[in-house]
N, C-alpha and C positions, 0 to 999 in steps of 0.2 A: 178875733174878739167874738166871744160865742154869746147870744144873745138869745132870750125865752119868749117865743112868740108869745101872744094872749092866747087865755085858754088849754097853752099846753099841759102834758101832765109827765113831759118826759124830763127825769133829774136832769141836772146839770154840775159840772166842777169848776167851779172857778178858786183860781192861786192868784194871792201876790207875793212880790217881791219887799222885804224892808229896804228903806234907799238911804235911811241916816242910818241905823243898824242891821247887824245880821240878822234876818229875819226871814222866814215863809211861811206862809198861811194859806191853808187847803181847805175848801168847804166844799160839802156835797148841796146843793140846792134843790129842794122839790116844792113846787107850788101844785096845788091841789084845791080845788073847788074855793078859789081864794085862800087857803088858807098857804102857810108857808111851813117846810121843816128846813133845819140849817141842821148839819152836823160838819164838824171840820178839825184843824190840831191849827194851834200855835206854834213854831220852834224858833224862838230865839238862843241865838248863841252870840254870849254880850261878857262882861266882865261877873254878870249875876244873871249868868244862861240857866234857862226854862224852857219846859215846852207844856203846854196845854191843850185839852180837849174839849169839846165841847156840844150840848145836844140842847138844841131850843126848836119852841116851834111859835108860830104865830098867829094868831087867828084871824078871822075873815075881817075884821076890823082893824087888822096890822099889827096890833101891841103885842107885845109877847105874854104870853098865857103860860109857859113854865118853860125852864129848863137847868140843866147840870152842866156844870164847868167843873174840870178836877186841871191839877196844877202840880207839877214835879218840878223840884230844883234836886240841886248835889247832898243836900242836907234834910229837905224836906217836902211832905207830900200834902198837899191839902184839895178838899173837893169843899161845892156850896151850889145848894139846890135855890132855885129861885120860884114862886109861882104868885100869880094875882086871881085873886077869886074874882066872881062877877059883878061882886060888889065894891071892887077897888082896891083891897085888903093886900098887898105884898107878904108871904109869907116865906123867910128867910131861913136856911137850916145849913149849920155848917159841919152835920152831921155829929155834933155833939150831944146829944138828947135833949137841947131847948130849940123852937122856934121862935124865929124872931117876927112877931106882927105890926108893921107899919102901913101907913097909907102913903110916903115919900111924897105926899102933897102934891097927888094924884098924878102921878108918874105913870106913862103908857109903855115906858119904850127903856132897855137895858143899852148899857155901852158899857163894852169892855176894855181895857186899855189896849189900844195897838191892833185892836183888831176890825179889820175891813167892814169883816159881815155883820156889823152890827151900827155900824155906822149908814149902812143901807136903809135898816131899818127904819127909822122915823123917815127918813128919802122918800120911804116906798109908801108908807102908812097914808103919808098927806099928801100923795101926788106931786111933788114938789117938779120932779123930771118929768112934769108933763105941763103943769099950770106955774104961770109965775105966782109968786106965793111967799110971805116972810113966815117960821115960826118963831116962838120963843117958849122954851118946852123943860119941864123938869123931868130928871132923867135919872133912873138908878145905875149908877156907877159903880163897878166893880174894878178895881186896882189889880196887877197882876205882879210877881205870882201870888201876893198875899191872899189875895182876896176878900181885900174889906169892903165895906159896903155904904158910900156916901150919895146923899142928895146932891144933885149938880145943875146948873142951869145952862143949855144949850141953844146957841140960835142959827136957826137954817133957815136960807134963803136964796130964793132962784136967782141967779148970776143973767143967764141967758137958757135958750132950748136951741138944738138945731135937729137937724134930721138922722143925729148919729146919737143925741143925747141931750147930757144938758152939764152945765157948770153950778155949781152952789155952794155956797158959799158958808162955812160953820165958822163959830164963833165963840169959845167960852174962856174963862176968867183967863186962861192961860196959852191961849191959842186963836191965829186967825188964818185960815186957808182955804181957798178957790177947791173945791173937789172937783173934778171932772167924774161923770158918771155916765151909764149908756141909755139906751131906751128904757131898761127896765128897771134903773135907777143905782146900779151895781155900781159900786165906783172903777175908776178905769187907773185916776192916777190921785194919790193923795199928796202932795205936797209935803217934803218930809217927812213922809210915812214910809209909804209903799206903793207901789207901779203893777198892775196886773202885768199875767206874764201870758 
C-alpha cells in the first residue's frame, strides 16, 4: 500500500481493481504546495466496454478547478472539459462550440461514475480521514461513457479512523457503502466497486 507522506512532492500511481465488473483504473497522483493533479485511464471491458481518460487538478482548497475527461466506446468517441471559476461559476464544454454555465448549486467537488480517484476527492477536501465529520454535499456528476452532466447529492461520513486509515461511509439516492480508505484518504477497498491492487 503506497502511501504520500505530508508535504511530499513526489508523484505517486495508484490502480484498482473493478470487483462486480471488469474493470482497471490507473491514476498518476501529484500533490504540490497543497494543491492536487490526478491524471489516469478507465478500462472497462463489460457488455458496453469503454475505456477513458482523464486530467483534473485540484486546488489548495480541495475542489476541483478544471479538468478533461475523453471517452471511447466501439461506436463512439466523446470528450467534456469541466472548469469552476472563482466565483462559483461551472463552465461545461462538450467541445461543441457552446459552453454550458451553471452554478450546480454550489458544487465543490466532480464524481465520475466508477471511478476511484474522484471519489477521494471531497475525502481529502474536508478531512474526513482524519477528523470524524458527516457531509452532505452537491456534487457534479458525470455518467460514463456518455458523459452527461447532472446535479447529485452525496453524503460522507467518518465510519471510524485507525493508524492505517479510516472507513467512511457514502451515501446517495442509489447507493450505500463503507469505503475503506488510507492515511491520505485514497480509497483502499470500495464495496462493489473496486479493491486497490
Amino acid at each position: 500500500m503506497t502511501t504520500t507522506p505530508p508535504g511530499t512532492r513526489k508523484p505517486i500511481i495508484v490502480t484498482w481493481q473493478g470487483t462486480d465488473r471488469t474493470s482497471l483504473e490507473s491514476v498518476r497522483l501529484f500533490v504540490s504546495d497543497g494543491r492536487l493533479r490526478a491524471s489516469g485511464r478507465l478500462v472497462v471491458a463489460a457488455e458496453s466496454a469503454f475505456s477513458a481518460s482523464f486530467e483534473f487538478t485540484a486546488s489548495r482548497a480541495g475542489d476541483v478547478g478544471r479538468g478533461l475527461l475523453r471517452t471511447t466506446a466501439s461506436d463512439t468517441e466523446r470528450q467534456i472539459s469541466v472548469g469552476r471559476t472563482e466565483d462559483g461559476i461551472w463552465l461545461i464544454d462538450h467541445g461543441k462550440g457552446a459552453t454550458e454555465r451553471n452554478e450546480f448549486d454550489g458544487a465543490a467537488d466532480v464524481d465520475v461514475a466508477g471511478s476511484l480517484t474522484f471519489t477521494a476527492l471531497p475525502i481529502r477536501r474536508l478531512g474526513l480521514h482524519r477528523e470524524m465529520a458527516t457531509a452532505e454535499l452537491p456534487v457534479l456528476y458525470i455518467s460514463m461513457p456518455d458523459l452527461t452532466v447532472t446535479l447529485v447529492r452525496q453524503t460522507y461520513r467518518t465510519v471510524s479512523i485507525t493508524d492505517d486509515g479510516a472507513v467512511i461511509n457514502y451515501t446517495d439516492d442509489h447507493r450505500s457503502a463503507d469505503i475503506v480508505v488510507d492515511r491520505d484518504g485514497l480509497p483502499v477497498e470500495y464495496p462493489g466497486v473496486a479493491t486497490r491492487l
